[in-house]
Structure formats: C-alpha cells, structure tokens
C-alpha positions as CSV (number, residue, x, y, z in Angstrom):
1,X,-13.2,58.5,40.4
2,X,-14.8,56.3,38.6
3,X,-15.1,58.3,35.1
4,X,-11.3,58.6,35.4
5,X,-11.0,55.0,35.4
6,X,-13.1,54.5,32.0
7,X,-12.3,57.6,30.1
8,X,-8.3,57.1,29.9
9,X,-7.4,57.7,26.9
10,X,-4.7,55.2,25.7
11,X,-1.7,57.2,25.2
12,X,-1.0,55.6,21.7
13,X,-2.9,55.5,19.2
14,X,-0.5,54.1,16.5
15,X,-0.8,51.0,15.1
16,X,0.9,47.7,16.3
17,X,3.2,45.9,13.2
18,X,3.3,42.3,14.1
19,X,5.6,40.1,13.1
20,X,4.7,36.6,11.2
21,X,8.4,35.6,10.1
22,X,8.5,32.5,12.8
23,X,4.9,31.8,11.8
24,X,5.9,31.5,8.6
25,X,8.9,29.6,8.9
26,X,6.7,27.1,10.8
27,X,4.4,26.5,8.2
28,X,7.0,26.0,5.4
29,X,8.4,23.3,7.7
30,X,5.0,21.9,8.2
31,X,4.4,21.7,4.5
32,X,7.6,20.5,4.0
33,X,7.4,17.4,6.5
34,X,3.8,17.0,4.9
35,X,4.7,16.6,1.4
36,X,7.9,14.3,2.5
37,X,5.6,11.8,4.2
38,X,2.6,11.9,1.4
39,X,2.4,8.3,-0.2
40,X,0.0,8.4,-3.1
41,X,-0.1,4.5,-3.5
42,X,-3.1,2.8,-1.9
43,X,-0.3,-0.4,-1.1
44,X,-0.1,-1.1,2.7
45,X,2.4,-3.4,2.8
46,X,4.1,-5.6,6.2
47,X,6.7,-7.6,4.5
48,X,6.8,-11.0,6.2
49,X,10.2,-11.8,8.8
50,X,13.6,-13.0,6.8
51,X,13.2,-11.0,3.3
52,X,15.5,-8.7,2.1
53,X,13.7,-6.8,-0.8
54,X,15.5,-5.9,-4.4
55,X,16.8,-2.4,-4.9
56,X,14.7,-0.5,-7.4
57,X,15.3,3.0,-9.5
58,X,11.7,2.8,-10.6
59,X,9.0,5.1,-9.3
60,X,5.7,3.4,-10.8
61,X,3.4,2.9,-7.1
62,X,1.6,-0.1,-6.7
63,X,-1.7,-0.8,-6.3
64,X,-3.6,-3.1,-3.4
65,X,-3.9,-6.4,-4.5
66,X,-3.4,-10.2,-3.5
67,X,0.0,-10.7,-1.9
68,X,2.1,-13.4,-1.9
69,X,5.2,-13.6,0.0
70,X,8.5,-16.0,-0.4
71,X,11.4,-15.5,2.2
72,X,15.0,-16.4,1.8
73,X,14.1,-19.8,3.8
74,X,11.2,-20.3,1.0
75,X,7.8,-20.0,3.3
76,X,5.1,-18.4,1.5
77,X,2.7,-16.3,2.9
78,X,-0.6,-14.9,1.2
79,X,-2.0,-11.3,2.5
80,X,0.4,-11.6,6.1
81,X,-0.6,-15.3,6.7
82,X,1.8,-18.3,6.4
83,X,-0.1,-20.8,4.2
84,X,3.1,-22.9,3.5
85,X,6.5,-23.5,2.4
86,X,8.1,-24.2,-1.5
87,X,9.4,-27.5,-2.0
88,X,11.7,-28.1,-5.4
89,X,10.5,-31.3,-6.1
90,X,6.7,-29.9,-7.0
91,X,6.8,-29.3,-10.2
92,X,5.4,-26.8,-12.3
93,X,3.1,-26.0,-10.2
94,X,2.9,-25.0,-6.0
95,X,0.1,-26.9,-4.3
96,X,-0.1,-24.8,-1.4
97,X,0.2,-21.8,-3.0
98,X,-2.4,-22.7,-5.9
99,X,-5.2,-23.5,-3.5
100,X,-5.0,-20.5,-1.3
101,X,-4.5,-18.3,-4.1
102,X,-7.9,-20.0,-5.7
103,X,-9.7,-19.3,-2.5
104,X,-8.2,-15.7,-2.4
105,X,-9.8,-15.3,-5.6
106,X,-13.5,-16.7,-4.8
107,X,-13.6,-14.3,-1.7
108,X,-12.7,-11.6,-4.3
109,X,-15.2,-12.7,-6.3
110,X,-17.9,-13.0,-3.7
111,X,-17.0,-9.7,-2.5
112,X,-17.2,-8.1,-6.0
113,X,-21.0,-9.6,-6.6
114,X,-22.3,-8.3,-3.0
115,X,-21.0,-4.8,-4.2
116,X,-23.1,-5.0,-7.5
117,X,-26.1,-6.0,-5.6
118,X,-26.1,-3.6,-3.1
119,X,-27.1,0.0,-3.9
120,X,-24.1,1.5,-4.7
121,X,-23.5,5.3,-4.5
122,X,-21.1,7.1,-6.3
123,X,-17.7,5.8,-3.8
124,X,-19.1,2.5,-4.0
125,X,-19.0,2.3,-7.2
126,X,-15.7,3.4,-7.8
127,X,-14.3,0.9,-5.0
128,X,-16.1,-1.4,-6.8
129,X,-14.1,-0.4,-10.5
130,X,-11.1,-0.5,-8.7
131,X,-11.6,-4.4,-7.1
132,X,-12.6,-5.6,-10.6
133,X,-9.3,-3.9,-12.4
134,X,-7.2,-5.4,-9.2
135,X,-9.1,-9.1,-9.7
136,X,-7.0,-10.5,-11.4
137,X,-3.8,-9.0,-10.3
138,X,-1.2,-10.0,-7.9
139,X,1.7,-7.9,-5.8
140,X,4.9,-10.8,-5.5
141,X,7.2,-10.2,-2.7
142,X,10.5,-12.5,-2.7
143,X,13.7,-12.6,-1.6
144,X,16.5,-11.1,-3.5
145,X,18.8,-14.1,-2.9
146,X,16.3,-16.6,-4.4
147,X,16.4,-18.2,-7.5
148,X,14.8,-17.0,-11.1
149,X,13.4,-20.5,-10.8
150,X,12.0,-20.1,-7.5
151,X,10.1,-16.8,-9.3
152,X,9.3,-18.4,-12.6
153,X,6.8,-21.1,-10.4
154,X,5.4,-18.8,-8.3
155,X,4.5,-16.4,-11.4
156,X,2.8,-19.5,-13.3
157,X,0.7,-21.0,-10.3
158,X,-0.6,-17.0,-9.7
159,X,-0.9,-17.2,-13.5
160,X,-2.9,-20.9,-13.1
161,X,-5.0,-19.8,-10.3
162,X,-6.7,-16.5,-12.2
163,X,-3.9,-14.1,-11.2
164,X,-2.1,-13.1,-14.5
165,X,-1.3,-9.7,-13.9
166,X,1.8,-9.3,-11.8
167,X,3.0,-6.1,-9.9
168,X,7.2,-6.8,-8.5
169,X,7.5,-5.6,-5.0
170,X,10.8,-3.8,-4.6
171,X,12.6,-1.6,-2.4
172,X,12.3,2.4,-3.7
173,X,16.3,3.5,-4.0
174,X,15.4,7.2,-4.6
C-alpha cells in the first residue's frame, strides 16, 4: 500500500504556461504612480495660513534655503515661525524681518564652521557644499495680491541682511 502511495506517477508531464499579463499590468501602474509622485527638489515647503501663491509656467525646482513668508494680511514668517508683521511706514528697510533674518544667517554660519571641523566623510562634505552655495540665498513666499512695493522691501532687507540671492516661490501650472 504504501509504495502505491509514493510511486504515482503524475499523469502529466507537460509543462505548465503561466500567465504574467495582470502582473505586468500591475507593475506599469506601479511605475507609473511612482514616477507621477517623484519630486526631484530638495524644497519642503508648508506655506503659512492666508496666501494664495502666483501661477507659474516655469519648471526650474528650488532648492532649501531660508524662507520668508508674507500673507495677504502682511505677517511675515521666517522658516514656519511668525516673527512679525510689515508696517508701510518703515522705510526702506523691515526691522523685524532684518534681525531674524541676521540671526538665521549666524546659525547658518555656526552650522557651516562645526561641519568643517568635524571629520567629514564623503556625504558630509557634500551637505556641507550644498549649505555654503544655499548661504546666502533666500526662497520668498508672498501673496499674489500684494504690492510690487511690498516685494521690492522685502527683497532689499534679505539683500541688507547677507541674503542676496533670491529664489520666487510660485505655484507649478503644468
């Protein structure tokens, strides 16, 4: 009985064809869903409550840098914290916005010197190429219904404060 059991032969002895057609349709939707939500840019960006962002054809990414912030109702922000609001009557330059962004720029800089120090390996040293190329650079978020004035003072107090190098937030229209 019980070499009857084991020595069955299979009656078939062709080979089985599978079929990978839904396999593959799963994996082209995969890629597909993959390659739609893929964002190159290194930008993480929250925009602050009450601004409506300009429409944009352009497809240059930004880069991660300082951010400052103006909504409709003129509060600035700096990197997601309120530092402040724009008054007209200031003059040239924004008070509030000069000193935080002259802060901003001494953690950068404190932050760039403890990288040199340390012993850097190969990653390090490329974050450490790309803090010094953003240094000096800032990303401006505003509101589309604010004035060119409004833009013009924000620009030369980033400008004043060691930020010359602007990047224009905007919303992608592609």
């Amino acid at each position: 009985m019980r070499n009857k059991r084991f020595n069955i032969r299979k009656s078939t002895d062709k080979e089985l064809d599978v079929d990978i057609t839904s396999l593959l349709d799963i994996l082209v939707i995969l890629l597909v869903f993959l390659l739609k939500s893929y964002n190159a840019s290194d930008l993480k960006l929250e925009v602050a409550k009450n601004i409506e962002l300009p429409k944009s054809k352009s497809m240059t990414l930004g880069n991660m840098a300082v951010i400052v912030q103006v909504s409709g109702e003129k509060d600035i922000w700096i990197n997601n914290k309120k530092i402040g609001r724009y008054l007209a009557s200031e003059g040239e330059k924004i008070e509030v916005l000069y000193s935080a962004l002259e802060e901003e720029g001494k953690k950068q800089d404190n932050a760039i010197k403890e990288l040199e120090t340390t012993q850097a390996t190969q990653s390090d040293k490329g974050a450490l190429a790309t803090r010094k190329a953003n240094r000096k650079r800032v990303n401006i978020v505003m509101d589309q219904s604010l004035p060119y004035e409004v833009l013009r003072r924000v620009m030369h107090t980033s400008a004043m404060a060691g930020f010359p190098e602007f990047k224009f937030i905007v919303q992608g229209n592609f």
